[in-house]
VOKEBA-120634 format. One line per field, with one value per residue: residue in one letter; residue number from 1; z, y, x negated of N, C-alpha, C, O in turn. Coordinates in Angstrom, 3 decimals, decimal comma. Example, Ala and Ser with C-alpha at 12.3 -4.5 7.8 and 13.67 -1.06 7.14 Angstrom:
! residues 2
aa: [a	s]
i: [1	2]
npz: [7,800	7,080]
npy: [-5,690	-2,250]
npx: [-13,190	-12,850]
capz: [7,800	7,140]
capy: [-4,500	-1,060]
capx: [-12,300	-13,670]
cpz: [7,800	7,870]
cpy: [-3,300	0,030]
cpx: [-13,200	-12,900]
opz: [8,465	8,039]
opy: [-3,319	1,138]
opx: [-14,236	-13,409]
! end
This chain:
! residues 153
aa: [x	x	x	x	x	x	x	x	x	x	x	x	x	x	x	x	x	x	x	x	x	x	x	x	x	x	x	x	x	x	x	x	x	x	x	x	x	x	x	x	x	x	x	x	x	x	x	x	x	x	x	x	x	x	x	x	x	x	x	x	x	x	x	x	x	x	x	x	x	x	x	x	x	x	x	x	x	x	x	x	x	x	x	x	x	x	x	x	x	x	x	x	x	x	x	x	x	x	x	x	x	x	x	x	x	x	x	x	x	x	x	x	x	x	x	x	x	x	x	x	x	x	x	x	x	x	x	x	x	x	x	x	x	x	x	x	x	x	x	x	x	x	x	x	x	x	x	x	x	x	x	x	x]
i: [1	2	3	4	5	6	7	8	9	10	11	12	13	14	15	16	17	18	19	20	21	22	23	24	25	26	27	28	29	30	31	32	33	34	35	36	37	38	39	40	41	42	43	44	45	46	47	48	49	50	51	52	53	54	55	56	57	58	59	60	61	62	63	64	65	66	67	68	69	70	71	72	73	74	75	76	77	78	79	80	81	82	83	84	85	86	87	88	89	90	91	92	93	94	95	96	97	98	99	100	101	102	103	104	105	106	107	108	109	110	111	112	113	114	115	116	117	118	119	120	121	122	123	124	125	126	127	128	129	130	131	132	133	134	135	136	137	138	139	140	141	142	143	144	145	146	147	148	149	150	151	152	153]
npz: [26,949	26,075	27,982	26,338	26,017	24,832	22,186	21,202	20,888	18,845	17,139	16,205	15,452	13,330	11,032	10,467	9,848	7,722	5,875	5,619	5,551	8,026	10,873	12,914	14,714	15,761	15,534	17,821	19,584	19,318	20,601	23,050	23,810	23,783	26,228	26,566	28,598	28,287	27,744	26,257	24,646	22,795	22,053	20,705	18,682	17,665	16,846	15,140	12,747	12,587	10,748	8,614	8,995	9,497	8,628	8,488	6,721	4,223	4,831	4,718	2,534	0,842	2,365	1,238	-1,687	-1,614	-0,636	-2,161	-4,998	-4,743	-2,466	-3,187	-1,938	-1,299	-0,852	1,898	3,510	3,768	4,343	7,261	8,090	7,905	10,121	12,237	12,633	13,693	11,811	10,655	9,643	7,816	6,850	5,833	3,928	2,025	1,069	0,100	-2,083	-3,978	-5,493	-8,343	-10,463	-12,742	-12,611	-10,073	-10,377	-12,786	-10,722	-9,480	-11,168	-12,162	-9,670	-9,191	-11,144	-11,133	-8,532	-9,607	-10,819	-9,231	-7,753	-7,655	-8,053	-10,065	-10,056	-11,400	-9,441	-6,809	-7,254	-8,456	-5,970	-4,041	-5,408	-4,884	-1,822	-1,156	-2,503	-1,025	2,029	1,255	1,044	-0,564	-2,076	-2,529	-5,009	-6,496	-6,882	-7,824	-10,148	-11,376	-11,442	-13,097	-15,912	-15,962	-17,991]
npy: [-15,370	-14,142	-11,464	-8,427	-6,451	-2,594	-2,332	-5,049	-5,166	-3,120	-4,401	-6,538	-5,758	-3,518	-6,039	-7,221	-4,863	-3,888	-6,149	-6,248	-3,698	-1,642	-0,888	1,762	1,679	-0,716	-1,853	-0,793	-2,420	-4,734	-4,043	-3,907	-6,635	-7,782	-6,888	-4,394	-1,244	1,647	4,199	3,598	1,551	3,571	5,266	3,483	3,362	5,858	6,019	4,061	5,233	7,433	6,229	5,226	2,861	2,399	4,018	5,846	7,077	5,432	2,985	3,147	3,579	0,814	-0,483	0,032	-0,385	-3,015	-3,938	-3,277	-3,977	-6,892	-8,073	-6,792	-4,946	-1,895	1,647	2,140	-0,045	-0,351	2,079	1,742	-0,315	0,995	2,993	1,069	0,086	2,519	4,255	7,801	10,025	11,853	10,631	8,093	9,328	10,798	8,413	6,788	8,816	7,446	5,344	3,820	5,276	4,074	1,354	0,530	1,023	-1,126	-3,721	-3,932	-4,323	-6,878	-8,153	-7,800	-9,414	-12,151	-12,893	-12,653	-14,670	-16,891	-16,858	-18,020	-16,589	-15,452	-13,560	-10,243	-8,194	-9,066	-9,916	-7,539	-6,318	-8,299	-8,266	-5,779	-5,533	-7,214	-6,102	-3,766	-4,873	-5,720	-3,172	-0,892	1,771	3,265	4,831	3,837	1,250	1,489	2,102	0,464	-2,361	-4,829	-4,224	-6,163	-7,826]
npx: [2,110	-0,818	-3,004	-3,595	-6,678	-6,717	-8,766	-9,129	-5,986	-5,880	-7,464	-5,923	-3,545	-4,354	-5,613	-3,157	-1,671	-2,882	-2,464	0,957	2,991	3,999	6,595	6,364	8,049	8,312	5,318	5,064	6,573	5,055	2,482	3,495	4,708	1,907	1,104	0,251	0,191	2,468	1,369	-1,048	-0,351	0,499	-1,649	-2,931	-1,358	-1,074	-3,949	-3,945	-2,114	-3,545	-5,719	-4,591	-3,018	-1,239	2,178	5,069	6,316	5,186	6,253	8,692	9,633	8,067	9,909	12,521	12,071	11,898	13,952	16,195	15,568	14,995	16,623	18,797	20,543	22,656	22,897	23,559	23,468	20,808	19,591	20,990	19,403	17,026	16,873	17,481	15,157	13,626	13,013	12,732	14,993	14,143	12,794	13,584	15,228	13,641	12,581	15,209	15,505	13,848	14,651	15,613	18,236	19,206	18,628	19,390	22,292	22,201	21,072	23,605	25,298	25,345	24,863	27,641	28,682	27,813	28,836	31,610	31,824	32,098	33,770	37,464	39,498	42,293	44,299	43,949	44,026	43,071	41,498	39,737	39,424	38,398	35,774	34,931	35,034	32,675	30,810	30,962	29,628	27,555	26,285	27,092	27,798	31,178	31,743	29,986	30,409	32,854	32,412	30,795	31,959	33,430	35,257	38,516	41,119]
capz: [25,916	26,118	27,556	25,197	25,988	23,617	21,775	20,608	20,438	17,864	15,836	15,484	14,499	12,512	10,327	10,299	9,158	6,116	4,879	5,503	6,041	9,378	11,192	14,056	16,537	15,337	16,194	19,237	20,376	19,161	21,537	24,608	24,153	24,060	27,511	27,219	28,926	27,404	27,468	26,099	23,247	22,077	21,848	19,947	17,673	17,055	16,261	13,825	12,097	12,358	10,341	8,082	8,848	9,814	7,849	8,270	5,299	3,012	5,335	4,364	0,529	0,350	2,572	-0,003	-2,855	-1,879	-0,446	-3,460	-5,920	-4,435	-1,813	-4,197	-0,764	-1,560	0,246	3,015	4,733	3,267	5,563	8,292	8,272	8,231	11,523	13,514	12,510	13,730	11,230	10,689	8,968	6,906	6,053	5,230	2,733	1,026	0,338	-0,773	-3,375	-5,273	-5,989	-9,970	-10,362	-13,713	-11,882	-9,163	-10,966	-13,296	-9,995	-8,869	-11,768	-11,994	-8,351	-9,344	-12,268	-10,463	-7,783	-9,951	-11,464	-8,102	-7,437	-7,981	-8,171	-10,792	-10,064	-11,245	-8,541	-5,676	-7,818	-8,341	-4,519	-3,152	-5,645	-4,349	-0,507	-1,311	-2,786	0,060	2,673	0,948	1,360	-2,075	-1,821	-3,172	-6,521	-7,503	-6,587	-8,968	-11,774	-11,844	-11,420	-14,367	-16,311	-16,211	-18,278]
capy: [-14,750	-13,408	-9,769	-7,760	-4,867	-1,928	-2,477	-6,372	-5,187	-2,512	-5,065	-7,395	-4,904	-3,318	-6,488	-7,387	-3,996	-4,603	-7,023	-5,822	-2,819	-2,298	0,758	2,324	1,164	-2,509	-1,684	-0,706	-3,950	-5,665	-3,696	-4,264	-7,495	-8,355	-6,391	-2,620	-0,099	2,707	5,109	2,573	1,544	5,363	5,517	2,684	3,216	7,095	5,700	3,019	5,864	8,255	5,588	4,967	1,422	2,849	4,923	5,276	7,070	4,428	1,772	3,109	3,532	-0,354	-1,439	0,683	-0,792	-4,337	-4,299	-2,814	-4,754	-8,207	-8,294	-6,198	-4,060	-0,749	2,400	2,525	-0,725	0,352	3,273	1,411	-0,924	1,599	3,509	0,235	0,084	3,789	5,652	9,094	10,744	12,573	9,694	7,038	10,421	10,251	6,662	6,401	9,284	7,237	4,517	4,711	5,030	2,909	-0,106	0,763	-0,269	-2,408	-4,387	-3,782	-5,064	-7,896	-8,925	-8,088	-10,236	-13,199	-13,283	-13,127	-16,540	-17,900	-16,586	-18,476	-15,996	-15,669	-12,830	-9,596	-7,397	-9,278	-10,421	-6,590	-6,156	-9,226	-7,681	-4,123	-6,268	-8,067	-4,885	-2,837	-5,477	-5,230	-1,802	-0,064	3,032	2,687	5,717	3,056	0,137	1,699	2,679	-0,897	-3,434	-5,569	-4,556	-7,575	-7,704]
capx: [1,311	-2,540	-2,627	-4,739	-7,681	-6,398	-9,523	-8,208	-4,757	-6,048	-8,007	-5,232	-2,539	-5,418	-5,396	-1,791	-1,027	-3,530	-1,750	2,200	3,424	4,855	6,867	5,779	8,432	7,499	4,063	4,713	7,197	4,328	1,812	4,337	4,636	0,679	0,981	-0,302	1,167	3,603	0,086	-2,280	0,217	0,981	-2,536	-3,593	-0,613	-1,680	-5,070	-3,559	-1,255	-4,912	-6,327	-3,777	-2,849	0,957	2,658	6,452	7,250	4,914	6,792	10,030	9,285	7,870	11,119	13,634	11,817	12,202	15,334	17,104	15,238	14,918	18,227	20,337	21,198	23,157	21,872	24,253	23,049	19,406	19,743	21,034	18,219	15,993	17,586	17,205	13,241	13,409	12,482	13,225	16,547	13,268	11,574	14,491	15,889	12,847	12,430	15,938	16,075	12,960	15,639	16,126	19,756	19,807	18,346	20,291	23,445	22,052	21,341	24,634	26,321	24,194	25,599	28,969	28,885	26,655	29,800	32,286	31,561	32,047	35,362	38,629	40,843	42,989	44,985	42,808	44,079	42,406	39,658	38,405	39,240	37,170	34,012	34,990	34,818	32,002	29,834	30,778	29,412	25,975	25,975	26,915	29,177	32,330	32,131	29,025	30,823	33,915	31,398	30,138	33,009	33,666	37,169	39,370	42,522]
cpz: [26,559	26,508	26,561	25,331	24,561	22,394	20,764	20,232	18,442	16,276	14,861	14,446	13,461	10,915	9,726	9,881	7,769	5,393	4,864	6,171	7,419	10,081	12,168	15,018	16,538	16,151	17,539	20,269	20,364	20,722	22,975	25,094	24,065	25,660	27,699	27,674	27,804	27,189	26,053	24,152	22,364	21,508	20,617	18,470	16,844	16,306	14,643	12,082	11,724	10,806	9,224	7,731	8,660	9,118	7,915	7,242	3,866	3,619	4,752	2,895	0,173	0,967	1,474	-1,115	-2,843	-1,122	-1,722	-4,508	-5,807	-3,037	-2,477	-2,634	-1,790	-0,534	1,213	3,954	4,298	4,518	7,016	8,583	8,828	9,793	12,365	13,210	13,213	13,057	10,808	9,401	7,598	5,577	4,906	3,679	1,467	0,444	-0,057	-1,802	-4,817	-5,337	-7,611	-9,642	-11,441	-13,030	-10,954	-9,432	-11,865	-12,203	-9,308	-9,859	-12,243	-10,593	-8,267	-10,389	-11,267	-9,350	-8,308	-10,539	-9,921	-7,697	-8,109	-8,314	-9,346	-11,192	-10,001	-10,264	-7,545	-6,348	-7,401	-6,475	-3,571	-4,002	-4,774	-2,422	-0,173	-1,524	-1,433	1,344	2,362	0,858	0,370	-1,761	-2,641	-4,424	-7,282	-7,983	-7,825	-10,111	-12,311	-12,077	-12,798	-14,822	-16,919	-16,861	-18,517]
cpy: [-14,075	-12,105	-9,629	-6,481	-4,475	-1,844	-3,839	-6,102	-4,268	-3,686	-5,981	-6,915	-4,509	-4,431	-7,103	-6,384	-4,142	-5,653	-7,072	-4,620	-2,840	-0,939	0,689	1,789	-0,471	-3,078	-2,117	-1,905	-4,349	-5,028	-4,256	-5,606	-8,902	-7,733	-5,497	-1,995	0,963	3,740	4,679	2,458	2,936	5,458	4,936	3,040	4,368	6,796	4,765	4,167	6,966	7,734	4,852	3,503	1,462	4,001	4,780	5,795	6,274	3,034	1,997	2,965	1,807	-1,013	-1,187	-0,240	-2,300	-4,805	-4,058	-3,497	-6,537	-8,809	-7,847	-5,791	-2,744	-0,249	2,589	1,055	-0,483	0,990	2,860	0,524	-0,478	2,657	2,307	-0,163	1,511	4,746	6,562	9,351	11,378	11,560	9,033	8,127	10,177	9,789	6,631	7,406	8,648	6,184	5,147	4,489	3,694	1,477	0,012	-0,157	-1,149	-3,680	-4,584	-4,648	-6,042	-9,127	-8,835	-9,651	-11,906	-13,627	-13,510	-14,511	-17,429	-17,632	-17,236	-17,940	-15,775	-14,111	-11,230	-8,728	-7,163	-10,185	-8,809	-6,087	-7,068	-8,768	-6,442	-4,647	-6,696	-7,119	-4,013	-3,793	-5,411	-3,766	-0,767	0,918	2,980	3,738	4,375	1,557	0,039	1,520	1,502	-1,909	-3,402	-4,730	-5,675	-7,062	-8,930]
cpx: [0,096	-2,099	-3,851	-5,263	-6,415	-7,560	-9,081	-7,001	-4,893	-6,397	-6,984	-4,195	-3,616	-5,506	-4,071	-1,167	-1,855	-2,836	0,234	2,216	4,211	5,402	6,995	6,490	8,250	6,393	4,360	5,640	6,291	3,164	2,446	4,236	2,770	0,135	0,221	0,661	1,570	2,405	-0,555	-1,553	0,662	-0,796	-2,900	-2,744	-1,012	-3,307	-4,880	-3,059	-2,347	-5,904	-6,170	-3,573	-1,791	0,874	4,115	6,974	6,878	5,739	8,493	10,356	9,153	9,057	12,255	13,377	12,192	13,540	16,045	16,560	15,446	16,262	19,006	20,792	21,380	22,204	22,225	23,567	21,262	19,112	20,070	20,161	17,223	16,004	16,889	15,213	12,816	12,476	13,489	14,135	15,531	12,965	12,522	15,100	15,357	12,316	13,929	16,374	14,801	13,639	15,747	17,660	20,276	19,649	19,229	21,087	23,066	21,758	22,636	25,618	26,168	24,869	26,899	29,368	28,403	27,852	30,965	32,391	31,873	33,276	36,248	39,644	41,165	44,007	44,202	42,497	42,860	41,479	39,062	38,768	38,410	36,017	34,230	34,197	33,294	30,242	29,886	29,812	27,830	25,535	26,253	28,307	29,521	32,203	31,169	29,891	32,432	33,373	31,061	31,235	33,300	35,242	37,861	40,392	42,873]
opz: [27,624	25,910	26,172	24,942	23,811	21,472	19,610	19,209	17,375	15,133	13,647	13,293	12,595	9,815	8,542	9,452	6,774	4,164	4,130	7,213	7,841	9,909	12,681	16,067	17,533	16,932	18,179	21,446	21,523	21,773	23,797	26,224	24,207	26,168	28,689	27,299	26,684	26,085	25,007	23,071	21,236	20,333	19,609	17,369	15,649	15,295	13,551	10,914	10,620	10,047	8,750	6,647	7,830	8,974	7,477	6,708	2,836	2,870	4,454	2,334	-0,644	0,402	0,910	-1,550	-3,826	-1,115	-2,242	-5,263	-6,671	-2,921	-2,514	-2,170	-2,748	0,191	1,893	5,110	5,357	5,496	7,943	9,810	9,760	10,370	13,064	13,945	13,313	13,421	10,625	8,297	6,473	4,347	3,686	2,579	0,419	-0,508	-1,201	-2,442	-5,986	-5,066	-8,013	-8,799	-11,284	-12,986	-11,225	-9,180	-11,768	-12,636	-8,496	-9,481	-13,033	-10,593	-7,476	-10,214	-10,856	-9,206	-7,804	-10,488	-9,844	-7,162	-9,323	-8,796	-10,057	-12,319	-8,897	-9,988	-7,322	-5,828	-6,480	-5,986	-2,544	-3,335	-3,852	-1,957	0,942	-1,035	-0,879	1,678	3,212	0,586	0,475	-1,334	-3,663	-5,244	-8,388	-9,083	-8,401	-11,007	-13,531	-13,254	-13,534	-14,046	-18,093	-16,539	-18,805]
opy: [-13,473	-11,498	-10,417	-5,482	-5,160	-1,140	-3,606	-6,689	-4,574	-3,779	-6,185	-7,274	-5,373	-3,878	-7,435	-6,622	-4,555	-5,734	-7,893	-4,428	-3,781	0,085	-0,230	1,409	-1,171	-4,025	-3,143	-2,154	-4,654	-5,670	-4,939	-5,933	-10,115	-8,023	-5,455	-2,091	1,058	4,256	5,328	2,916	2,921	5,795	5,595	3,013	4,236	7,397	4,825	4,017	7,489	8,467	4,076	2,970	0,774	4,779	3,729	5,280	6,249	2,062	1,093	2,305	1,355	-2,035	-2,126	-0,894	-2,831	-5,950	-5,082	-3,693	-7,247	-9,991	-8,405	-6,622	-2,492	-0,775	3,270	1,268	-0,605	0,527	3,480	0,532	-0,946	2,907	2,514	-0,719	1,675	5,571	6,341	8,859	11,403	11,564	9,190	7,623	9,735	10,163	6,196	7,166	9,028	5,446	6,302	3,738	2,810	0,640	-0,738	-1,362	-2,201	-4,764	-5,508	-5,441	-6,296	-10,320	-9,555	-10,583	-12,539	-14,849	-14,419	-15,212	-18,654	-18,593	-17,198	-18,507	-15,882	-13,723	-10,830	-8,369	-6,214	-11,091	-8,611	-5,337	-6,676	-8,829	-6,296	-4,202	-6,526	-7,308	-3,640	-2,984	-5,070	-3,413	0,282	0,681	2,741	3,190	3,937	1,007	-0,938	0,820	1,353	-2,269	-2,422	-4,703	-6,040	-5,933	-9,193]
opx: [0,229	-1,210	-4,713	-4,659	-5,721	-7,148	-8,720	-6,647	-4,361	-5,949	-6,981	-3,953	-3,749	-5,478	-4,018	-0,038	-1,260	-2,843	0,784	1,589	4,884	4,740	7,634	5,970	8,059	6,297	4,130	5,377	6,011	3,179	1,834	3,876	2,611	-0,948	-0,509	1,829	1,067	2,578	-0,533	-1,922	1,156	-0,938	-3,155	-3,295	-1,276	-3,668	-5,446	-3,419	-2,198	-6,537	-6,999	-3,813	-1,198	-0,070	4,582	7,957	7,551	5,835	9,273	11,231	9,955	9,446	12,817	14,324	12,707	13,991	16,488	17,513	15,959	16,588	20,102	21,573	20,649	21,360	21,458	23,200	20,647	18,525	19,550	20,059	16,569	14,945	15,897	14,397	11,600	11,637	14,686	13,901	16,030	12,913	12,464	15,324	15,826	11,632	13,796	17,398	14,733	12,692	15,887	18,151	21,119	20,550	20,167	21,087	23,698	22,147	22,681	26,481	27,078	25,171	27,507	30,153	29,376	27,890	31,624	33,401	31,782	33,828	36,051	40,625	40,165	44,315	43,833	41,353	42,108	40,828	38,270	37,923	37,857	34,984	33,427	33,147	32,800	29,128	28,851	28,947	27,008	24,388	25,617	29,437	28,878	32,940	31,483	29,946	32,911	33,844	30,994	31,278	33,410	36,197	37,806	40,762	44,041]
! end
């Protein structure tokens, strides 16, 4: 790969953050691997985030929003998503309390329903235990994951 003046590295991130959002430790893989140093890239990135190209709490808000709308992710792997992007315990808080709750579960029971049709089971027990399985794995904590599940009889 090309190294890159911090001048070029700026421009490119510069336009690649214009057109997606992107969070800061992202950035800065990306800086590393166009070959600035650990200085050079702090710099450019503080300039980016000066300049408001970066933003990690508008990066965490547009990831919340389209994870939970368009993956149907709960907030527990939400949250863990947002950890391995490293953003902050602050930030990730206050991108996931602008979650509506009604959509919330109306997405939730939406993906309950949408799986149950695909299930074979028969026996309702370990039907509502493979959705209960199935919801938890996408990330939905289990009072929502109660609140929502279909009642079979």
């Amino acid at each position: 790969m090309k190294t890159y003046t911090p001048d070029e590295a700026y421009a490119r991130l510069a336009a690649a953050c214009a057109r997606r959002e992107q969070a800061p430790r992202d950035v800065l893989l990306t800086l590393a691997r166009m070959g600035l140093d650990d200085d050079a890239a702090r710099d450019v990135l503080h300039r980016l985030e000066a300049e408001g190209f970066v933003d990690e709490r508008r990066y965490a808000r547009a990831f919340v929003h389209d994870k939970t709308l368009y993956d149907r992710w709960g907030r527990i792997k939400t949250r863990h998503a947002l950890a391995l992007h490293g953003i902050s315990q602050g930030a990730a808080d206050e991108a996931l309390a602008t979650i509506d709750g009604e959509a919330y579960a109306e997405g939730l029971r939406a993906l309950l329903a949408a799986k149950g049709h695909t299930l074979g089971e028969s026996d309702a027990r370990l039907r509502r235990l493979k959705l209960m399985r199935y919801a938890a794995g996408r990330g939905y904590e289990p009072e929502a994951i109660a609140r929502c599940l279909p009642d079979d009889d």
